[in-house]
C-alpha positions, 0 to 999 in steps of 0.5 A: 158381809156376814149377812150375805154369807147367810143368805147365800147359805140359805139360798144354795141349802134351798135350792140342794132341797129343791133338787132333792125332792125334785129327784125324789119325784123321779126327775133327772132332767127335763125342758118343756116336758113334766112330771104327772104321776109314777109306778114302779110295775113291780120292778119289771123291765118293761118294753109296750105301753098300751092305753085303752079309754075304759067306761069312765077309767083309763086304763094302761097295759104295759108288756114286760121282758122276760125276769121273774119278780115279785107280785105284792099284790098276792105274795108270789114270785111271777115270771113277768108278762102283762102289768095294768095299772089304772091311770084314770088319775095321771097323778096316783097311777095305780096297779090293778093286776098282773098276769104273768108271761112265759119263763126266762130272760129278755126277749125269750121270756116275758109277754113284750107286746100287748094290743086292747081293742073295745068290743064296741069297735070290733065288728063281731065282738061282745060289744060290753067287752074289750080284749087284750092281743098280747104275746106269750114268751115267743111262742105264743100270741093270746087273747084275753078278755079284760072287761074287768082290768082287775081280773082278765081271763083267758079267752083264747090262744090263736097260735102257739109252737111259734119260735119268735113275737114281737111288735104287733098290731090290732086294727079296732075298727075291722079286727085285723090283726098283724102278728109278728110270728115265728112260723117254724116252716118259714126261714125266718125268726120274725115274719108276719101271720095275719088274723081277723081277730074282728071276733076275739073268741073266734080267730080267723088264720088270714095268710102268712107273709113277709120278704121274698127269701123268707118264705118256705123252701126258698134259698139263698141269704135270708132276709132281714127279720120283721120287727113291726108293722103299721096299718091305716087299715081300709080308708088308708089301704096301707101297711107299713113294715119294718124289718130290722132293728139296728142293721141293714133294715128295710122298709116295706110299702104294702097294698092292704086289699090285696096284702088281704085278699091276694092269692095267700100261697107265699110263692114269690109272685104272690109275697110281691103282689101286694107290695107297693115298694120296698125301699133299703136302710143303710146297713147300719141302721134298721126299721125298728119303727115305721110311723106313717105321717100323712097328708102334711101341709108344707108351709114353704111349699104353699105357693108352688103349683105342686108338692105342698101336701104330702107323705112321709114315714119317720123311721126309728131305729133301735140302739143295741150296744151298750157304750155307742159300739155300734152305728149311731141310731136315730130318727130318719125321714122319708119323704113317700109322697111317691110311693113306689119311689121313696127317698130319705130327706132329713134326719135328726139325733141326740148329739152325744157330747151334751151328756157325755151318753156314749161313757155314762153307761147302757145304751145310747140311741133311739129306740121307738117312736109312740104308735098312737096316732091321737088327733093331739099330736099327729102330724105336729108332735111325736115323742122318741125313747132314746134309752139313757136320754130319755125321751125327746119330744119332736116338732114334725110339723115341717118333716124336712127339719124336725126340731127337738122342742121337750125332753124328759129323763127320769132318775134312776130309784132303787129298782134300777139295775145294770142292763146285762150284757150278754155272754155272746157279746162279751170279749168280741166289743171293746167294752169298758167299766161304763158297760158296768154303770146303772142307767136310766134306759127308757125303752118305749113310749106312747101316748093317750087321746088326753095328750099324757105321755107314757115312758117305761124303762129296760132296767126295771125303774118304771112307768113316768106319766108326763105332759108337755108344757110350755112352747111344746104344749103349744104346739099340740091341738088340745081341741082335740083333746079328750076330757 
């Protein structure tokens, strides 16, 4: 008996070790997703990781919140902007540089989102180079030349005096860039100014653009701000916009040849003109990520005569509130085979009573989808950040029914912080001691054309490198893969 005992004392200490290294490798839970490799980014609160394939190396750029930190590197305080971090090895990720943002805090400071293009892909760019798109606070939006990751320099500032950033997108293969601006003439805070960025030293002004409503001299109620957009650039002739975050958002369907080479005055007429169709969120929900997902093969549709193949956009929302005080954000489904006559057709969610994620602190709910659109994974996998969960790895293959198959959520490390709440919000929510407790908050995700898995935290905890193993590893196409 007493024998038994020891063996039980043996095996439970065993199994309190492993769980403890187990945590110190930054694991709070996880199924069919693993631990490849961590950096801490200095303490940043962090929102867009970007990868670039870089000669022989990878390198990883991750856009930051506004705060002021640290840099080891140099021994200076720095007003967080812009952290690359070679990740060549998923397992030793390390930092090479960073460049600092605009002064203040969350989104009124820092440089949130960053774009890199090759040289080699921009038609009129130094074919040696490659260049960094990134935001400045919001009032800005710059180009960088970060041939050498170690030390980028300022190439050029294509706007500035601007009253709101945020999610951009850089076409590579044309340079065709959609920032999202705060033109101080128009009504809005978030719209669009599109630039051909095809020669990074040179910006070329396209046109502004957004809802009808939010142009200059217009009036009445202002439309929803833009969050994000999403090109299939010339083969695909599409650009696919969202417009809100958690609330009455709208997803917008765009003819990118005449979005282009439209009549660019932004009358009425002429913001219609290129619009395919413009299709109303609930009105608590919003478009924070509009994610085409094309050409998919309907396994059960297979012997009928019409509708085997076709066209979605999986829409993800942002989660705000802390404590669940708001709508549930999560993933919806919409079925655009038809374009100007898109309908949602599935949803899926995290429920909240497997974690108790409404009273464990922070936020709950998606955030966003990854961007990249790497052979690996598109039309079969896609990976969703949902603050104090983790990440949620996703079966699409069948759009009608997407299936949870992997999840990740780091453990918190000892720059984790509570998310503030801020001043506006206090005294007009109902909110608890649990607004008060320190969280894990993955906030965005991406993926790279090896099949590794970015996650960057809101409260300051990191970047995690993951793959997928099991059965999510095997739905992947690693023919795909880049060795």
């Amino acid at each position: 008996m007493n024998l038994l005992k020891s063996k039980l004392v043996l095996v439970g200490a065993t199994a309190m070790l492993w769980a403890g290294l187990v945590n110190a490798q930054g694991v709070e839970s996880a199924k069919n997703m693993k631990l490849e490799g961590y950096n801490d980014l200095q303490g940043r609160t962090a929102y867009q990781p970007t990868l670039q394939k870089q000669g022989d190396r990878w390198i990883a750029y991750i856009g930051h919140h506004g705060d002021n930190k640290l840099n080891p590197l140099n021994g200076k305080m720095e007003d967080n902007g812009t952290s690359i971090v070679d990740v060549t090895d998923p397992k030793h990720p390390k930092y090479l540089h960073h460049v600092p943002g605009d002064v203040g805090k969350a989104e009124q400071g820092g440089s949130q989102m960053v774009r890199v293009c090759s040289g080699a892909t921009l038609p009129k760019a130094d074919k040696s180079k490659f260049y960094m798109l990134r935001t400045f606070g919001n009032q800005a939006h710059e180009i960088w030349d970060v041939t050498t990751p170690e030390n980028p320099t300022l190439l050029t500032t294509i706007a500035k005096g601007l009253k709101g950033t945020h999610k951009n997108f850089w076409e590579c293969d044309t340079g065709i860039a959609y920032l999202v601006s705060g033109n101080p003439q128009w009504r809005t805070n978030r719209m669009t100014q599109i630039y051909d960025l095809s020669d990074p030293a040179n910006p070329v002004f396209i046109r502004d653009f957004g809802l009808v409503g939010q142009q200059p001299g217009s009036s009445g109620p202002v439309p929803i701000d833009l969050h994000g957009a999403i090109s299939t650039g010339p083969k695909g002739n599409r650009v696919y916009f969202g417009y809100g975050t958690n609330g009455n958002g709208v997803i917008q369907i765009v003819d990118r040849e005449k979005l282009l080479n439209g009549p660019k005055d932004p009358t009425p007429e002429n913001l219609l003109y290129p619009q395919i169709s413009r299709t109303e969120m609930p009105t608590m929900n919003g478009a924070h990520t509009v994610f085409p997902l094309l050409g998919v093969q309907i396994e059960e549709f297979s012997k009928n005569l019409l509708g085997a193949k076709r066209d979605f956009i999986v829409v993800t929302n942002e989660a705000i509130q802390k404590e669940c005080l708001e709508g549930r954000q999560m993933v919806w489904v919409v079925d655009a085979t038809n374009e100007k006559h898109p309908f949602g057709v599935s949803n899926w969610g995290l429920p909240e009573k497997l974690g108790g994620y409404c009273t464990k602190g922070g936020r709950f709910g998606t955030h966003s989808s990854n961007e990249n659109m790497t052979d690996v994974f598109y039309g079969k996998l896609m990976f969703i950040s949902y603050f104090n969960a983790g990440v949620r790895a996703i079966d699409v293959r069948n759009p009608f029914s997407p299936k949870e198959v992997g999840s990740f959520v780091p453990a918190m490390n000892k720059n984790t912080v509570v998310l503030e709440t801020p001043a506006s919000q206090r005294g007009k929510l109902p909110f608890t001691e649990a607004s008060n407790r320190k969280v894990i908050q993955t906030n965005n995700v991406d993926v790279d054309d090896r099949g590794y898995i970015y996650i960057v935290d809101r409260a300051n905890t990191g970047m995690h490198v993951l793959s997928v193993t099991g059965p999510a590893r095997a739905i992947a196409n690693w023919n795909a893969a880049v060795k």
